[in-house]
HTML snippet that shows the backbone in 3Dmol.js (N, CA, C, O; Angstrom):
<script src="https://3Dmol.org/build/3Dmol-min.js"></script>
<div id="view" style="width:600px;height:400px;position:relative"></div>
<script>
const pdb = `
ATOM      1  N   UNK A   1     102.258  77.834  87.126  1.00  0.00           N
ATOM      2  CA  UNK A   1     102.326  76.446  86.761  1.00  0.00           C
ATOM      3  C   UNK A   1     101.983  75.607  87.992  1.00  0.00           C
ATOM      4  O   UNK A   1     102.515  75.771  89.090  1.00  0.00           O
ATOM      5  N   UNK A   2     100.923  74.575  87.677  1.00  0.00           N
ATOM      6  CA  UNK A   2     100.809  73.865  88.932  1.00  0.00           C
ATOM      7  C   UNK A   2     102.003  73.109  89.389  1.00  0.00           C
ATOM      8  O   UNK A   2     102.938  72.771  88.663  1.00  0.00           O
ATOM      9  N   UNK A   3     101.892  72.889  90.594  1.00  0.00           N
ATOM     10  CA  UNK A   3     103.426  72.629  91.279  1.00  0.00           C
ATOM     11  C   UNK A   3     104.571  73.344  92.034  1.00  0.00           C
ATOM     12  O   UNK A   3     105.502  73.069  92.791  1.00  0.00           O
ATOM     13  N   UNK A   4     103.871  74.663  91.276  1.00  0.00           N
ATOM     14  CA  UNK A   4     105.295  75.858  91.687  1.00  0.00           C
ATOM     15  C   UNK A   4     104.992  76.218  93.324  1.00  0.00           C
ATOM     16  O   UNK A   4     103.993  76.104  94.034  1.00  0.00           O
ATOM     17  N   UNK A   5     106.531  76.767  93.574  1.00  0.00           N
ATOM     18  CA  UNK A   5     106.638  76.980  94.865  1.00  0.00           C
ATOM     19  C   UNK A   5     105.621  78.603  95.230  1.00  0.00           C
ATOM     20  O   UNK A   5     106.449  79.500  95.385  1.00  0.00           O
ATOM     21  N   UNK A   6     104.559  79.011  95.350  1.00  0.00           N
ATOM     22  CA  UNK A   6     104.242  80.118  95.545  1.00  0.00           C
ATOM     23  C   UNK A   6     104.855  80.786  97.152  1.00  0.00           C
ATOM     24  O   UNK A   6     104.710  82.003  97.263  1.00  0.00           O
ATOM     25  N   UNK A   7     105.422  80.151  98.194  1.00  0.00           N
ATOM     26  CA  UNK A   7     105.482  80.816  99.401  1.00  0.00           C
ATOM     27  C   UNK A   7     106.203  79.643  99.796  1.00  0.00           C
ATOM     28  O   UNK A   7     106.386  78.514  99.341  1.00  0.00           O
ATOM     29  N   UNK A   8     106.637  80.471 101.055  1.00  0.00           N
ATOM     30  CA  UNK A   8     107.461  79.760 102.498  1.00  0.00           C
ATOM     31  C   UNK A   8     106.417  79.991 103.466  1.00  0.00           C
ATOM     32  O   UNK A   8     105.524  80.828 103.332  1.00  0.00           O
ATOM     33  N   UNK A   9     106.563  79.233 104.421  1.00  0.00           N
ATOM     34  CA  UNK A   9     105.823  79.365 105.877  1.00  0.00           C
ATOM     35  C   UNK A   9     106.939  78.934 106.759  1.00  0.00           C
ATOM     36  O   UNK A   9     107.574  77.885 106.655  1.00  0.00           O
ATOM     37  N   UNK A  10     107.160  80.232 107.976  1.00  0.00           N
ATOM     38  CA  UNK A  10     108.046  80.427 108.670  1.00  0.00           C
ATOM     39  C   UNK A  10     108.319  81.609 109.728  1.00  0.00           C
ATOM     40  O   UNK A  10     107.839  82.683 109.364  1.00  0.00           O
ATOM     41  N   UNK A  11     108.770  81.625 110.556  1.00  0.00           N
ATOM     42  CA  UNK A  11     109.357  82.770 111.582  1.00  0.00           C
ATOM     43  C   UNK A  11     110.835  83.052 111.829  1.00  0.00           C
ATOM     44  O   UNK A  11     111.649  82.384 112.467  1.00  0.00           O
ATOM     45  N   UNK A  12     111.038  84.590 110.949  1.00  0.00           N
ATOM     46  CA  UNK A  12     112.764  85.060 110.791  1.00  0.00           C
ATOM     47  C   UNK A  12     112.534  85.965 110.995  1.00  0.00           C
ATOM     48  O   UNK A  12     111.411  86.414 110.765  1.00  0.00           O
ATOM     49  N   UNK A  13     113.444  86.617 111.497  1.00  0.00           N
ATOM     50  CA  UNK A  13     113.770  87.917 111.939  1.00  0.00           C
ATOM     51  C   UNK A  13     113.463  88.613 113.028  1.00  0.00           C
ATOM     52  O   UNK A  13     114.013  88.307 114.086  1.00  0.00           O
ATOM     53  N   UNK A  14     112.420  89.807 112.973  1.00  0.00           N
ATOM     54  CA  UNK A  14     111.806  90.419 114.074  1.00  0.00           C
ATOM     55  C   UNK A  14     110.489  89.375 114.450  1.00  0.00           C
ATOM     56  O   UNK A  14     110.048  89.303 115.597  1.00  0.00           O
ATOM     57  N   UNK A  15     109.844  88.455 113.124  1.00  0.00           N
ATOM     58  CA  UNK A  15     108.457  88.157 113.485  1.00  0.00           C
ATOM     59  C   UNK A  15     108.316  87.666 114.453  1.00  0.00           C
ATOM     60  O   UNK A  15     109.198  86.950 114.927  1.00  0.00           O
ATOM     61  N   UNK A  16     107.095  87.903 115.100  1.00  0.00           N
ATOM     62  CA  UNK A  16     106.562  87.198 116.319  1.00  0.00           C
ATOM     63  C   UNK A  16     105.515  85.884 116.141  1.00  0.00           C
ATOM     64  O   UNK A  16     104.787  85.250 116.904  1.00  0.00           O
ATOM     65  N   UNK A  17     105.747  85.849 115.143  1.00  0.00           N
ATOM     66  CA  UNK A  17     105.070  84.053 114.751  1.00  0.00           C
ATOM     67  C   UNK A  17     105.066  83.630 113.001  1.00  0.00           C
ATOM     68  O   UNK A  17     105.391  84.366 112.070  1.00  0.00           O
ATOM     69  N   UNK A  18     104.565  82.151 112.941  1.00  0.00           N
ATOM     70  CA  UNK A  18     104.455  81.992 111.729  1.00  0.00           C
ATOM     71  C   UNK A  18     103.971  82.913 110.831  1.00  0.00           C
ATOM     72  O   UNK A  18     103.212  83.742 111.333  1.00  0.00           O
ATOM     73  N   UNK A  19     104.261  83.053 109.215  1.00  0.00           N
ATOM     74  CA  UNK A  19     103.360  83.702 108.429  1.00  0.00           C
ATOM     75  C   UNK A  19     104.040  83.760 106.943  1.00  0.00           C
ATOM     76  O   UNK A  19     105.259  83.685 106.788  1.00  0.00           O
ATOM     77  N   UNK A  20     103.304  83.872 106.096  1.00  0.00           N
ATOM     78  CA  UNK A  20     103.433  83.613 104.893  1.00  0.00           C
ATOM     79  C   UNK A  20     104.686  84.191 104.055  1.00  0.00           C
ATOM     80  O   UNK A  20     104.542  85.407 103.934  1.00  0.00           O
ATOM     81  N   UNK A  21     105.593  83.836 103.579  1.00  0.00           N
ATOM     82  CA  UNK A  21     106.312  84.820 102.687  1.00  0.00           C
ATOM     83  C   UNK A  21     105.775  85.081 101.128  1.00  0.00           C
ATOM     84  O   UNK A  21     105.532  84.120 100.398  1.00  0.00           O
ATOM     85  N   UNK A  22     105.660  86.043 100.813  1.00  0.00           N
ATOM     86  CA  UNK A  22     104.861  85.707  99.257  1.00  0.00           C
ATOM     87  C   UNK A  22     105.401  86.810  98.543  1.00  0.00           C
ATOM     88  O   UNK A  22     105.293  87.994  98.862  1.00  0.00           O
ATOM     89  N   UNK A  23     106.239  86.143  97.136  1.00  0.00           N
ATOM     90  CA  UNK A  23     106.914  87.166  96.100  1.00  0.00           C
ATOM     91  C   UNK A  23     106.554  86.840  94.860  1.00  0.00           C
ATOM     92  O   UNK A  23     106.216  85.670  94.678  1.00  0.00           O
ATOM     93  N   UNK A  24     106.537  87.781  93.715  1.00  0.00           N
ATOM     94  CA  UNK A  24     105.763  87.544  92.647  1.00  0.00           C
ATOM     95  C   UNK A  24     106.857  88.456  91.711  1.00  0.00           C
ATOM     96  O   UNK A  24     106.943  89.684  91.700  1.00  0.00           O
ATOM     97  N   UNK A  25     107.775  87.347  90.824  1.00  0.00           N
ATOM     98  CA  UNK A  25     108.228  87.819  89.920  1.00  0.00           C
ATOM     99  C   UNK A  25     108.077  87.521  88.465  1.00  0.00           C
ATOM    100  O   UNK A  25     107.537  86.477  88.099  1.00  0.00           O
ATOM    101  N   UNK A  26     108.589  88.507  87.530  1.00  0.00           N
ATOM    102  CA  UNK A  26     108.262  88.122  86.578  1.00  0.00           C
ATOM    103  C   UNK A  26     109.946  88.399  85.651  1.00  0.00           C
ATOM    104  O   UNK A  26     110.841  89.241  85.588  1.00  0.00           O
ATOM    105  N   UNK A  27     109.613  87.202  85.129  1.00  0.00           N
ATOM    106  CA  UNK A  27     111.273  87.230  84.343  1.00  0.00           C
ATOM    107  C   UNK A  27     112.732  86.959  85.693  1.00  0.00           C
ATOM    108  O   UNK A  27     113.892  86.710  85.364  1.00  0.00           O
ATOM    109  N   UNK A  28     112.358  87.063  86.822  1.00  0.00           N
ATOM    110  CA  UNK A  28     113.007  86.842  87.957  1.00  0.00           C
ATOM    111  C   UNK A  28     113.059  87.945  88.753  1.00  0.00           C
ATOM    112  O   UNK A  28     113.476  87.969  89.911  1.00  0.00           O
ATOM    113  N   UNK A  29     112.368  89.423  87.729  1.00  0.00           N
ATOM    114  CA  UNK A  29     112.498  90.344  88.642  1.00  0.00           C
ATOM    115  C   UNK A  29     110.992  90.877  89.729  1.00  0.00           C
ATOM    116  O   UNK A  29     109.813  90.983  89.389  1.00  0.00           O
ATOM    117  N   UNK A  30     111.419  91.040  90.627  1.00  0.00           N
ATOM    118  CA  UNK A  30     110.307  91.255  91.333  1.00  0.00           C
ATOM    119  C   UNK A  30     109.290  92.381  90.639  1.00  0.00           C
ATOM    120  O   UNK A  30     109.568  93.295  89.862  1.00  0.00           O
ATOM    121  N   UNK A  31     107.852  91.928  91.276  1.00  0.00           N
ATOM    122  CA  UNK A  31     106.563  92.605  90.224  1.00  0.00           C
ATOM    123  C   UNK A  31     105.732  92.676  91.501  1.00  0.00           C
ATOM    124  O   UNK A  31     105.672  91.771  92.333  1.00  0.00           O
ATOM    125  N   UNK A  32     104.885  94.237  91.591  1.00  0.00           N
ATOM    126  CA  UNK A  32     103.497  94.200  92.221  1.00  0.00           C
ATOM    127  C   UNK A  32     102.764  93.796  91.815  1.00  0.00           C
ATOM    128  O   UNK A  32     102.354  94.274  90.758  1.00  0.00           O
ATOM    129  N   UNK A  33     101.817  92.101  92.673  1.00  0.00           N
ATOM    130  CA  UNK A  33     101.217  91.646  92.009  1.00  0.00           C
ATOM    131  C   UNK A  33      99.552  92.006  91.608  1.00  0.00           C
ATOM    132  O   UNK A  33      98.654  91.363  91.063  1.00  0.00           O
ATOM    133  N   UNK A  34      99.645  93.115  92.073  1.00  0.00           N
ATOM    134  CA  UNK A  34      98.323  93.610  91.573  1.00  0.00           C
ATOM    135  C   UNK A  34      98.515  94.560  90.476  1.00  0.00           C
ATOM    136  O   UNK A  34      97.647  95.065  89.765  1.00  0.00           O
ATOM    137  N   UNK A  35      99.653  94.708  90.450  1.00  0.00           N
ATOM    138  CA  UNK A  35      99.635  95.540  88.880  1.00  0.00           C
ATOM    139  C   UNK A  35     100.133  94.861  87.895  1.00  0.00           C
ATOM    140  O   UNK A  35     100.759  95.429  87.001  1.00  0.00           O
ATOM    141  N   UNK A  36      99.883  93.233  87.911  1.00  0.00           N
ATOM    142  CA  UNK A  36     100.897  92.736  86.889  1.00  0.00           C
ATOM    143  C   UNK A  36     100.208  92.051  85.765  1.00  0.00           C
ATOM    144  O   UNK A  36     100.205  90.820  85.754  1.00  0.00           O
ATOM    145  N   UNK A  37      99.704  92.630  84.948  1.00  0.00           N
ATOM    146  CA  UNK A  37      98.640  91.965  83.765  1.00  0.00           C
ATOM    147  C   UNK A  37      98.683  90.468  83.652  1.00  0.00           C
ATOM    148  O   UNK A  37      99.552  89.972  82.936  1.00  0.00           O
ATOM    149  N   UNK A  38      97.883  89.747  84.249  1.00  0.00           N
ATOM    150  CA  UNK A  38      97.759  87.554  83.795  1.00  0.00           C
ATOM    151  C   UNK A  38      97.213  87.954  83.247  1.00  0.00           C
ATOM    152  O   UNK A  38      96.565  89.000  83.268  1.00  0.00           O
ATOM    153  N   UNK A  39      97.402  86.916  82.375  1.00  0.00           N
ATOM    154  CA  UNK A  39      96.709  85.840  81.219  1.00  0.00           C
ATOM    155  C   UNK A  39      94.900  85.579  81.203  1.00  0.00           C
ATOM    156  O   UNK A  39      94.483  84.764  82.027  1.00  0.00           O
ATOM    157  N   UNK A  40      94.260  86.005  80.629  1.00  0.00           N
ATOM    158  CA  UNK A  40      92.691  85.448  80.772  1.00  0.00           C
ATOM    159  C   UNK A  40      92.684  84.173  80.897  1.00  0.00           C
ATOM    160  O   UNK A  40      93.351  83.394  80.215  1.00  0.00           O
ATOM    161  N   UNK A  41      91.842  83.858  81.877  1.00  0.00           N
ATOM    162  CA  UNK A  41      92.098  81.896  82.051  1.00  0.00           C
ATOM    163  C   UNK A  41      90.803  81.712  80.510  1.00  0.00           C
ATOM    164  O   UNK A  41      90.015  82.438  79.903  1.00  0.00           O
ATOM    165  N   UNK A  42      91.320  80.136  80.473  1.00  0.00           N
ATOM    166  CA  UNK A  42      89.809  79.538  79.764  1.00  0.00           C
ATOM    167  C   UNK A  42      88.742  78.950  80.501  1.00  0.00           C
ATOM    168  O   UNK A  42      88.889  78.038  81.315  1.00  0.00           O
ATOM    169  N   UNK A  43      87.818  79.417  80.239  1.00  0.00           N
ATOM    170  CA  UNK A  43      86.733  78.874  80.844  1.00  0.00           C
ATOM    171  C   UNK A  43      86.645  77.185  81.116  1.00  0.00           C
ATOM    172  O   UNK A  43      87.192  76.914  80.047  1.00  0.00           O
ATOM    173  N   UNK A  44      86.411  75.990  81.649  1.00  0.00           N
ATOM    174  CA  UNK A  44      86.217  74.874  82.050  1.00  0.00           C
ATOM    175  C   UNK A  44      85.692  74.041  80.954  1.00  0.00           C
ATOM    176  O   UNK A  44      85.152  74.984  80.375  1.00  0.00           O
ATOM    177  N   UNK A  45      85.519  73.407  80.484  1.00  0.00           N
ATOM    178  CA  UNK A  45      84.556  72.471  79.594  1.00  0.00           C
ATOM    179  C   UNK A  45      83.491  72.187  80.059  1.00  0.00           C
ATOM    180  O   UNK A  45      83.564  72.559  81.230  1.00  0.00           O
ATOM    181  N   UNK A  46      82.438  71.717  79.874  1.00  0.00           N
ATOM    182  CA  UNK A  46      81.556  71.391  80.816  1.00  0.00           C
ATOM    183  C   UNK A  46      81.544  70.697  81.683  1.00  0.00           C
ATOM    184  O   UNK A  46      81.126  70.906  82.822  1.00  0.00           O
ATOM    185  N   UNK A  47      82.226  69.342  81.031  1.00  0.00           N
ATOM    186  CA  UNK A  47      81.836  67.602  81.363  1.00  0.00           C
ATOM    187  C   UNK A  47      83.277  68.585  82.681  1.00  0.00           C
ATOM    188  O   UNK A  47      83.059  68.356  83.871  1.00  0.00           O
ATOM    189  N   UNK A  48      84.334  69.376  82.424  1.00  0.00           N
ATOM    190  CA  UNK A  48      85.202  69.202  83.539  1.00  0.00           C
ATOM    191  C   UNK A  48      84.662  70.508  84.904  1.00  0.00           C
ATOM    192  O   UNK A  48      85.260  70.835  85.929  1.00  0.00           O
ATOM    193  N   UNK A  49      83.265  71.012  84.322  1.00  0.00           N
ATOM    194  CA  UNK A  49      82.659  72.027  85.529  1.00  0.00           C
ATOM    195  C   UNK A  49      81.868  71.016  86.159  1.00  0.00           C
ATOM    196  O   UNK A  49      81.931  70.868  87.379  1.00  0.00           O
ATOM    197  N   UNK A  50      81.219  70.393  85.529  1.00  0.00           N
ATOM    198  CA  UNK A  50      80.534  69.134  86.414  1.00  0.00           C
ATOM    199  C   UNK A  50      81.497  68.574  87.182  1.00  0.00           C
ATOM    200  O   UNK A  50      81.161  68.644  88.364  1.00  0.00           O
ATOM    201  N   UNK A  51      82.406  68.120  87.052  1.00  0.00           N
ATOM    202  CA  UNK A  51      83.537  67.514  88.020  1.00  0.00           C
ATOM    203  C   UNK A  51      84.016  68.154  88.657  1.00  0.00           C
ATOM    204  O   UNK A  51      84.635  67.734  89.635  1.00  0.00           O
ATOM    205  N   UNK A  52      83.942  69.135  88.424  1.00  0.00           N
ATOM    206  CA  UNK A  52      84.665  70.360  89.773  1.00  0.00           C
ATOM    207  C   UNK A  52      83.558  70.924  90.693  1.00  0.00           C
ATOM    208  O   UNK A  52      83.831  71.057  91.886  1.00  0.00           O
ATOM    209  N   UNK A  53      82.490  71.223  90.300  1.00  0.00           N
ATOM    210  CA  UNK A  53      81.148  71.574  90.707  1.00  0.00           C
ATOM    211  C   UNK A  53      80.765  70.144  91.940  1.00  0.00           C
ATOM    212  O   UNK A  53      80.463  70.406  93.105  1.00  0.00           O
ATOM    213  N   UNK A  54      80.838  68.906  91.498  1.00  0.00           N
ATOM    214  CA  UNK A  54      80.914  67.481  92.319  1.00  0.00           C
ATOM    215  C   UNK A  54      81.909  68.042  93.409  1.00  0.00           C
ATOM    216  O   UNK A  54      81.554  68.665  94.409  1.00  0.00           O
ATOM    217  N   UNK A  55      83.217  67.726  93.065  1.00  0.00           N
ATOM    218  CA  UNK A  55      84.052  67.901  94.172  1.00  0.00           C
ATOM    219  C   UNK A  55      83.951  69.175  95.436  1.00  0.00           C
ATOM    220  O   UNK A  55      84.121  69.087  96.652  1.00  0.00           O
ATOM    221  N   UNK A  56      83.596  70.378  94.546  1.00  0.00           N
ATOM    222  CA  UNK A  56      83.265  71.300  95.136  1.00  0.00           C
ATOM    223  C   UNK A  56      81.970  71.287  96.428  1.00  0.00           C
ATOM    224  O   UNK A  56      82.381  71.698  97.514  1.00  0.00           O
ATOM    225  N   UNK A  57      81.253  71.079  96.409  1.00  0.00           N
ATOM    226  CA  UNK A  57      79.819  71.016  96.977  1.00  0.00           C
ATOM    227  C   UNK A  57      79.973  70.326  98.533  1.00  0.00           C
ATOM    228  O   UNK A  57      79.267  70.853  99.393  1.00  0.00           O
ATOM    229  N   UNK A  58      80.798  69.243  98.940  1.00  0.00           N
ATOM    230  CA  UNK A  58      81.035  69.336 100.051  1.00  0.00           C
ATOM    231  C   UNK A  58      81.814  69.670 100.976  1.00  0.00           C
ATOM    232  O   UNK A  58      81.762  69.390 102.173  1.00  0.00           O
ATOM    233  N   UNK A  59      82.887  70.564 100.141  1.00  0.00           N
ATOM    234  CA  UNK A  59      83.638  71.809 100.905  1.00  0.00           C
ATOM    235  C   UNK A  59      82.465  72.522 101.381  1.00  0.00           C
ATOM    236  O   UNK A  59      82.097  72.678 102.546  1.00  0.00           O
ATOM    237  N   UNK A  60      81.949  72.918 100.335  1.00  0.00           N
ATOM    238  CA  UNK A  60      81.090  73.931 100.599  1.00  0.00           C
ATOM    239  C   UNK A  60      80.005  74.028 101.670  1.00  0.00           C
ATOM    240  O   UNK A  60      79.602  74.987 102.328  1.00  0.00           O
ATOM    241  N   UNK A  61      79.619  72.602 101.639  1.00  0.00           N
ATOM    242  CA  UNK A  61      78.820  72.090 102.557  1.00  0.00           C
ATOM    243  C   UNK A  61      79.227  72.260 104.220  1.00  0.00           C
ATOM    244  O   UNK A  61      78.522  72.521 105.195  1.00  0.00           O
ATOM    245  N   UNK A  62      80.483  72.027 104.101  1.00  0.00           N
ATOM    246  CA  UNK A  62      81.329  71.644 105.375  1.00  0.00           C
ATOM    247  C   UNK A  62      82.012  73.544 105.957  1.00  0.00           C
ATOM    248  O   UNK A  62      82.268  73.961 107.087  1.00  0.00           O
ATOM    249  N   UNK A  63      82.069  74.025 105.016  1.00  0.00           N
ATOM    250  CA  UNK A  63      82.325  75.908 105.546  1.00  0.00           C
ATOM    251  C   UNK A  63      80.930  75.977 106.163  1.00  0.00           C
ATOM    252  O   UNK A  63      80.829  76.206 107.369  1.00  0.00           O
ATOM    253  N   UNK A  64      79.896  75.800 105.436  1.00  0.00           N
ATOM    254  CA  UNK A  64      78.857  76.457 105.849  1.00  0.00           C
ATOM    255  C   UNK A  64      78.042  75.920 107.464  1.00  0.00           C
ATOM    256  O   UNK A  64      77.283  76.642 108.109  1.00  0.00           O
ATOM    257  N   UNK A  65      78.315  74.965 107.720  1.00  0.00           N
ATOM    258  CA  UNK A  65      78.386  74.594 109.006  1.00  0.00           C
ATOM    259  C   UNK A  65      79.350  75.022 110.555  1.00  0.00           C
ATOM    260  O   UNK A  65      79.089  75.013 111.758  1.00  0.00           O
ATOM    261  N   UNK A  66      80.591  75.382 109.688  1.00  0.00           N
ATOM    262  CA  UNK A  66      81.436  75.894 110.244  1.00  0.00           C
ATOM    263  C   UNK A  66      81.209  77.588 110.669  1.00  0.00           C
ATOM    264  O   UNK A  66      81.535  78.152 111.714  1.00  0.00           O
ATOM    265  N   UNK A  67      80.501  78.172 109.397  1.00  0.00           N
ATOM    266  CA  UNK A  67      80.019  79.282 109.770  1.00  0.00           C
ATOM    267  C   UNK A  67      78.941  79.363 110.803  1.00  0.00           C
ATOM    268  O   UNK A  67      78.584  80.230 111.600  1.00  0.00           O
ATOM    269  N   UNK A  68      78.573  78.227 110.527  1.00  0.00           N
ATOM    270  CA  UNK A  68      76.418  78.655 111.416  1.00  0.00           C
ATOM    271  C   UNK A  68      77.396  78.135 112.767  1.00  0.00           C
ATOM    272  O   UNK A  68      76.903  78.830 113.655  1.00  0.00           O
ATOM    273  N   UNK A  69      78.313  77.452 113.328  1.00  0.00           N
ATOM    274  CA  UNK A  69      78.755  77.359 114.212  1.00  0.00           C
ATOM    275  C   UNK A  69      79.187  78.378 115.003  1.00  0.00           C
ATOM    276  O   UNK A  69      78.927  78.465 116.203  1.00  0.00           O
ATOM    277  N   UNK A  70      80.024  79.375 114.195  1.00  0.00           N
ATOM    278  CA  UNK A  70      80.805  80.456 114.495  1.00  0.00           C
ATOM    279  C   UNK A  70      79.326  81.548 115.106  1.00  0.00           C
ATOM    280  O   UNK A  70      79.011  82.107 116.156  1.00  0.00           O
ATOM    281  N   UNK A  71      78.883  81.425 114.024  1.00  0.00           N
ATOM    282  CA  UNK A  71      77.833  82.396 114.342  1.00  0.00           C
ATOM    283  C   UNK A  71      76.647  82.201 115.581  1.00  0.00           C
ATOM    284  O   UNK A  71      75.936  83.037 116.139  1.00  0.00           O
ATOM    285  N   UNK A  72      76.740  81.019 115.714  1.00  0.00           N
ATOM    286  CA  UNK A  72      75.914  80.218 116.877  1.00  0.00           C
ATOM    287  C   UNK A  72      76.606  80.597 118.525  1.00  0.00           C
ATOM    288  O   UNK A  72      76.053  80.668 119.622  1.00  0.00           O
ATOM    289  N   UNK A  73      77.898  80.769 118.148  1.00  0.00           N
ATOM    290  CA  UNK A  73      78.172  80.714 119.700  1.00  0.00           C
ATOM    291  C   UNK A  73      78.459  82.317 119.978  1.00  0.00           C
ATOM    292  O   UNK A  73      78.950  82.613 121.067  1.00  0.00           O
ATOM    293  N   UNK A  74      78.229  83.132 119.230  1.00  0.00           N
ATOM    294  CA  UNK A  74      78.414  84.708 119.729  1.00  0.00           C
ATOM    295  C   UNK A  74      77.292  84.939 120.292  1.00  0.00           C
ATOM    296  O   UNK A  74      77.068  86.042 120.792  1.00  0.00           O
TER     297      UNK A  74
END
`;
const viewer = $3Dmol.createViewer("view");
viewer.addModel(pdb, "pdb");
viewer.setStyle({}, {cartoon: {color: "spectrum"}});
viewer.zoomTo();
viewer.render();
</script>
């Protein structure tokens, strides 16, 4: 559900720095989340892939600079 808490970000215990906590239950009980059958999404509407496709494009724009950067200075 959008909104939900998926993770903590934090340093407890032994860790030696920040890093993700991430648990995946189902019914409250804990589940491997690669073995845990979701839901088939629905595909987008159009008029709302055009709007995501818009928004999308200058992320995209903006990684790919970031890459030729990365790759520029090795």
């Amino acid at each position: 559900m959008q909104g939900s808490v998926i993770g903590y970000v934090g340093a407890s215990g032994l860790a030696s720095g920040p890093h993700l906590h991430y648990e995946f239950r189902v019914a409250g009980v804990h589940r491997d989340p690669l073995k845990v059958t979701l839901p088939k999404p629905e595909p987008l509407p159009r008029v709302e892939m055009a709007r995501f496709t818009a928004q999308v494009m200058p992320m995209r724009t903006q990684l790919a600079l970031l890459q030729a950067r990365r790759f520029a200075a090795r």
